[in-house]
PyMOL CGO cylinders between C-alpha atoms (Angstrom):
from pymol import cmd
from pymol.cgo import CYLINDER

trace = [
    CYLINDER, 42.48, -17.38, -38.99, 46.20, -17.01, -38.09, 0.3, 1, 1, 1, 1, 1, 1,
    CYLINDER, 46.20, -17.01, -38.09, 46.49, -15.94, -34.56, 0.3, 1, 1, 1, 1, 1, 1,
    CYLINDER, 46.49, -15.94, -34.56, 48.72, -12.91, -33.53, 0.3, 1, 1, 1, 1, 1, 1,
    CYLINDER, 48.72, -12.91, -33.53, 52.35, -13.71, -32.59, 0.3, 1, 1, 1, 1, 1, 1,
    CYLINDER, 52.35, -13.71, -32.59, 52.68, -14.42, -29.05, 0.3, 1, 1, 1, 1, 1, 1,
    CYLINDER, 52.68, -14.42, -29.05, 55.86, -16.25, -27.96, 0.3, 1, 1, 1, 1, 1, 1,
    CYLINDER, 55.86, -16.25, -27.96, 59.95, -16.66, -28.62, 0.3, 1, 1, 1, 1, 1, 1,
    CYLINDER, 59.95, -16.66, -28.62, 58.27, -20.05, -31.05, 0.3, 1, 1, 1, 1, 1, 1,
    CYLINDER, 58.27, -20.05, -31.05, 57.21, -17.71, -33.32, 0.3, 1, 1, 1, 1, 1, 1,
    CYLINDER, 57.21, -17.71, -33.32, 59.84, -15.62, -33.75, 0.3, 1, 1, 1, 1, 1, 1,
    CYLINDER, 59.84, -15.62, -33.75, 63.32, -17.78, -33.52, 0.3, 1, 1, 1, 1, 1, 1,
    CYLINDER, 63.32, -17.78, -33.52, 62.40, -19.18, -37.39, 0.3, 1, 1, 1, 1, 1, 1,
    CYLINDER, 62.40, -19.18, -37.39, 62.11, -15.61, -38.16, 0.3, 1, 1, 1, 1, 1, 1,
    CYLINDER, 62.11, -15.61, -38.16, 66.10, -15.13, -37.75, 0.3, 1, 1, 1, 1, 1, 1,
    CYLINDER, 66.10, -15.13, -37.75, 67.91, -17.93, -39.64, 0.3, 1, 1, 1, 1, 1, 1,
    CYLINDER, 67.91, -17.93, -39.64, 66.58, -20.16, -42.29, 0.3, 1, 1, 1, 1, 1, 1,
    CYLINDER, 66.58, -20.16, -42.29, 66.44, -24.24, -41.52, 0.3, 1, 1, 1, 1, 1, 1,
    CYLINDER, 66.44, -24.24, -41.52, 66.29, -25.93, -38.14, 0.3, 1, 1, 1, 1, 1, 1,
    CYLINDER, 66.29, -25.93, -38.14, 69.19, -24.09, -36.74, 0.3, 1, 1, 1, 1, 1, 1,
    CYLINDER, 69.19, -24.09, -36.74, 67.64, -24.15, -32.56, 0.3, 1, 1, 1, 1, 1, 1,
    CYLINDER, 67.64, -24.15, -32.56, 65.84, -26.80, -30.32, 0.3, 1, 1, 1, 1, 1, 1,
    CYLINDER, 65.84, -26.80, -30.32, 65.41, -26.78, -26.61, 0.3, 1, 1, 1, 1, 1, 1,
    CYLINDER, 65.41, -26.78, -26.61, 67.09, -28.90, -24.07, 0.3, 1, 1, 1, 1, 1, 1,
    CYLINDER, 67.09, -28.90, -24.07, 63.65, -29.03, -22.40, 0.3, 1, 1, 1, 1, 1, 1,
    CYLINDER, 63.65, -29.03, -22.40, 61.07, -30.03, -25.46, 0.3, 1, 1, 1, 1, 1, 1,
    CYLINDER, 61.07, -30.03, -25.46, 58.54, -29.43, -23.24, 0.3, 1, 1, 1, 1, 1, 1,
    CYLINDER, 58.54, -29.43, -23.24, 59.68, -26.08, -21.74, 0.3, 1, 1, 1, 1, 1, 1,
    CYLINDER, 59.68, -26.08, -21.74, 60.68, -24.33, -24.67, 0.3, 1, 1, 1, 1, 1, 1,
    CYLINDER, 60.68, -24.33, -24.67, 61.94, -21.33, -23.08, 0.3, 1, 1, 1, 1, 1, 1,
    CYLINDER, 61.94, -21.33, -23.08, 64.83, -18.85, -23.85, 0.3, 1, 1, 1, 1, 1, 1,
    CYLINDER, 64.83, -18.85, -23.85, 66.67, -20.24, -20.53, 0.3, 1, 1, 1, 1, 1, 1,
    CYLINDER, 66.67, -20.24, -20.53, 66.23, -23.89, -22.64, 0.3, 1, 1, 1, 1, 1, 1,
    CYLINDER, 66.23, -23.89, -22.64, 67.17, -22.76, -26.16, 0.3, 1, 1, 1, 1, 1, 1,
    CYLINDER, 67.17, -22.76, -26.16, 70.40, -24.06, -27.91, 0.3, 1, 1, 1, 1, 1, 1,
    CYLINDER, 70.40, -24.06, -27.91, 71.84, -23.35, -31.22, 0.3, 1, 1, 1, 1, 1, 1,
    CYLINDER, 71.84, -23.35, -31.22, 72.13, -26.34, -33.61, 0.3, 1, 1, 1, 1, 1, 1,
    CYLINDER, 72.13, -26.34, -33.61, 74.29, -24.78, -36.49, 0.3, 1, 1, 1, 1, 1, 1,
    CYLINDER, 74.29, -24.78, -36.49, 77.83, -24.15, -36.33, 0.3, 1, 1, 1, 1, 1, 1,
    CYLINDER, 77.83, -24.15, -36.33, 78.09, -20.42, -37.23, 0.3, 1, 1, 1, 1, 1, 1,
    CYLINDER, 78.09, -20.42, -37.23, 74.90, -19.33, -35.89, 0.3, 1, 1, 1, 1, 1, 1,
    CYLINDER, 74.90, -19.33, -35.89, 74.89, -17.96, -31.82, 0.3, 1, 1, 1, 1, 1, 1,
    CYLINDER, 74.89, -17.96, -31.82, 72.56, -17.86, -29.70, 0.3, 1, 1, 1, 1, 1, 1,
    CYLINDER, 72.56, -17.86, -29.70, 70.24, -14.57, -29.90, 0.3, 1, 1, 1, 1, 1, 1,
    CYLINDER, 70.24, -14.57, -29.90, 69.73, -12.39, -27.16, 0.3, 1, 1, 1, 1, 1, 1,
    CYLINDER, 69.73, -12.39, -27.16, 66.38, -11.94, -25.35, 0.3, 1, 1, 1, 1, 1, 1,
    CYLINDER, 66.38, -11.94, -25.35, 66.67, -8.71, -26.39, 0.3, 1, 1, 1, 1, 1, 1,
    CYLINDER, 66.67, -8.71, -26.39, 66.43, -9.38, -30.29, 0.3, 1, 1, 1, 1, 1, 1,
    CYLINDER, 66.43, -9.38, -30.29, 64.12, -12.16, -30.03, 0.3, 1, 1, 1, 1, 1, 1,
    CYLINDER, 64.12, -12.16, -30.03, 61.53, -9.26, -27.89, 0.3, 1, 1, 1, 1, 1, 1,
    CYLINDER, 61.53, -9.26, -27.89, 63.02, -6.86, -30.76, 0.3, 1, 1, 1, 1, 1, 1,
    CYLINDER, 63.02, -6.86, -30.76, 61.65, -9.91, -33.51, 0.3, 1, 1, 1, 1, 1, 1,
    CYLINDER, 61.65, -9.91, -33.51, 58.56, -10.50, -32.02, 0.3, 1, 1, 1, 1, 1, 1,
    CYLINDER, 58.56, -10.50, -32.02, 57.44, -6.91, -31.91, 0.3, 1, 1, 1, 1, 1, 1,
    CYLINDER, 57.44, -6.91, -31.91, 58.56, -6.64, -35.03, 0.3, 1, 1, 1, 1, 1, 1,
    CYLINDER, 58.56, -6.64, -35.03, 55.94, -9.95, -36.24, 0.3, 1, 1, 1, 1, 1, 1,
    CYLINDER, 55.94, -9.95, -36.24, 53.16, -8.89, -34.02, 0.3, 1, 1, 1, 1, 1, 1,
    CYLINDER, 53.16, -8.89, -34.02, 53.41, -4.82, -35.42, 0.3, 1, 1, 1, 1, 1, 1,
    CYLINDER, 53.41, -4.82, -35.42, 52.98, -6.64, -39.18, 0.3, 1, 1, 1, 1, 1, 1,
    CYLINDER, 52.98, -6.64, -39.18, 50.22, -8.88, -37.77, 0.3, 1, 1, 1, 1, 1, 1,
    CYLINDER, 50.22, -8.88, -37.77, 48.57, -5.56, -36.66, 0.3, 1, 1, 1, 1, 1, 1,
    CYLINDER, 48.57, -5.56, -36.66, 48.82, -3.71, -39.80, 0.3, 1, 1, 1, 1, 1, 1,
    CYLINDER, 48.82, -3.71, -39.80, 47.47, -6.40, -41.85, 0.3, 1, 1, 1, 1, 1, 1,
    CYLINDER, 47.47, -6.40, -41.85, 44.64, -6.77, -39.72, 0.3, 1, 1, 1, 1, 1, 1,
    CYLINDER, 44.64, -6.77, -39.72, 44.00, -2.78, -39.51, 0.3, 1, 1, 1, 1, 1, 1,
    CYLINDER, 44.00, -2.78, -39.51, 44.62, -2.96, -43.96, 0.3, 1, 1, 1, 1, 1, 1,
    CYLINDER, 44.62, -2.96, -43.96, 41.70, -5.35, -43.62, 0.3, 1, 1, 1, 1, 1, 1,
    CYLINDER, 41.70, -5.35, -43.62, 39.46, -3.83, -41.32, 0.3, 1, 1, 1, 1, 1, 1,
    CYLINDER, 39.46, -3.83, -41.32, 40.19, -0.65, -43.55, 0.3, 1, 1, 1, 1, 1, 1,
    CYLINDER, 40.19, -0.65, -43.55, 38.94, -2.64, -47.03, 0.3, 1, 1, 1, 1, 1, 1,
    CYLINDER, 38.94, -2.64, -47.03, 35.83, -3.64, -45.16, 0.3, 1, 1, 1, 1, 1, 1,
    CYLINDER, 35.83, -3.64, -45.16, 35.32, -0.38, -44.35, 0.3, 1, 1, 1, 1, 1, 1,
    CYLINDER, 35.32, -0.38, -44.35, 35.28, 1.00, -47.66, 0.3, 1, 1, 1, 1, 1, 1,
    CYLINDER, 35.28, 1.00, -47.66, 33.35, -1.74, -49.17, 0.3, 1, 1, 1, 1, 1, 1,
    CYLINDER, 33.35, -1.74, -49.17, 30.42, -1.69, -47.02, 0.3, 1, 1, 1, 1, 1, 1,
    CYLINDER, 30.42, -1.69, -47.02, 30.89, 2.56, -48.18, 0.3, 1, 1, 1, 1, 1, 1,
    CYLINDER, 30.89, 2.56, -48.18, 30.51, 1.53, -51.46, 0.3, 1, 1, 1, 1, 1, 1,
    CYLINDER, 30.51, 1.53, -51.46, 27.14, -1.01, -50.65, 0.3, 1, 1, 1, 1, 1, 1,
    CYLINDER, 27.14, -1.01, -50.65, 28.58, -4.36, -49.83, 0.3, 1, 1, 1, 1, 1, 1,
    CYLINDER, 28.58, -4.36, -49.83, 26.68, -6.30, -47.54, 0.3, 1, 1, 1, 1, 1, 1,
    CYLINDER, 26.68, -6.30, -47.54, 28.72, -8.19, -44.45, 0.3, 1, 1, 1, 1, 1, 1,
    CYLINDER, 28.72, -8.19, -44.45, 28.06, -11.01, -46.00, 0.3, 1, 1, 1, 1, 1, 1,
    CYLINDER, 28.06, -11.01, -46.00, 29.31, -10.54, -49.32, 0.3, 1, 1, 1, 1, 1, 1,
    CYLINDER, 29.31, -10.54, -49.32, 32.00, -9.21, -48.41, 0.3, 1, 1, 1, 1, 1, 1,
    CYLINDER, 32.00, -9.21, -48.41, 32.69, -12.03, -46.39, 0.3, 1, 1, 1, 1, 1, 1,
    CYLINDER, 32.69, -12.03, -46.39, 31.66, -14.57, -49.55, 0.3, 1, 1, 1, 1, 1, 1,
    CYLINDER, 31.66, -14.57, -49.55, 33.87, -12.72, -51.29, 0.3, 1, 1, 1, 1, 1, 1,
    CYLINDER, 33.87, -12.72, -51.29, 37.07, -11.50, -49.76, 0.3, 1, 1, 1, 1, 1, 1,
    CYLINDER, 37.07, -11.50, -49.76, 36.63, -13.87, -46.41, 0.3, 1, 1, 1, 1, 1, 1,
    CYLINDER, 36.63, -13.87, -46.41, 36.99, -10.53, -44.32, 0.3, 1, 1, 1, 1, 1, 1,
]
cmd.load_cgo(trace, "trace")
């Protein structure tokens, strides 16, 4: 099961295609540590990385509510949990 976004990691590949960013710190990757590989690209705020991730974790939450919604409607129409599960994997 994919796990609801959570973190800056999540979001930075969100905004620029490739490895454009690392962190000075590989093992503190934090906005304070992140740097901008690519010529051309700067370095977002904190601001539109929040903006991003809100944006990934609002998506997460529909898709989850779309599939809670199916399931809904399929047990309606006489599914049992478990088919539905055999079948969709929801």
């Amino acid at each position: 099961m994919i796990e609801k976004p959570s973190n800056i990691l999540q979001a930075l590949p969100q905004l620029h295609s490739g490895q454009w960013y690392s962190f000075e710190d590989l093992n503190n990757p934090s906005y304070e540590n992140l740097i901008v590989l690519k010529e051309g690209i700067t370095k977002p705020t904190q601001e539109e990385l929040q903006t991003k991730l809100e944006e990934l974790q609002s998506d997460y939450d529909n898709r989850e509510n779309r599939k809670a919604s199916a399931k809904s409607k399929l047990e309606a129409l006489g599914l049992t949990t478990e088919e539905i599960k055999e079948a969709f994997g929801i």
